[in-house]
C-alpha positions, 0 to 999 in steps of 0.5 A: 824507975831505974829501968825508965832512967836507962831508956830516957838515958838510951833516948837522949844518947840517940837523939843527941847523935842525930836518929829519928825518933822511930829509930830513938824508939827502937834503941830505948825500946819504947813507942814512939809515943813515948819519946814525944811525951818524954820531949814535952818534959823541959828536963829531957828536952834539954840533956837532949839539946846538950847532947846534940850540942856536945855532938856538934863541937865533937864533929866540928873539931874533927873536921877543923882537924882534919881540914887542916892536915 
């Protein structure tokens, strides 16, 4: 279970940060088929949707900051 926790944990980092799902697939080290049933669970669905969130403010705040130097 723990080795499942980690993939799921590897997934949402990397759909969080903008991959594909191939390339999702590749970092957790599943099928694709898998990430697609992981995102019909609610749960996975939105620590993704956090994640792209978080990643979001991340980048906006770095080109506020940088449109104003």
């Amino acid at each position: 279970m723990i080795q499942n926790d980690t993939r799921k944990g590897r997934a949402i980092e990397a759909l969080g940060a903008g991959l594909s799902i191939t390339e999702t697939s590749e970092k957790a080290d599943v099928s694709r088929k898998t990430v697609y049933r992981w995102l019909d669970d609610d749960v996975f669905k939105n620590a993704v949707l956090e994640r792209q969130n978080e990643t979001l403010e991340r980048v906006s705040k770095r080109l506020s900051s940088l449109a104003l130097q």
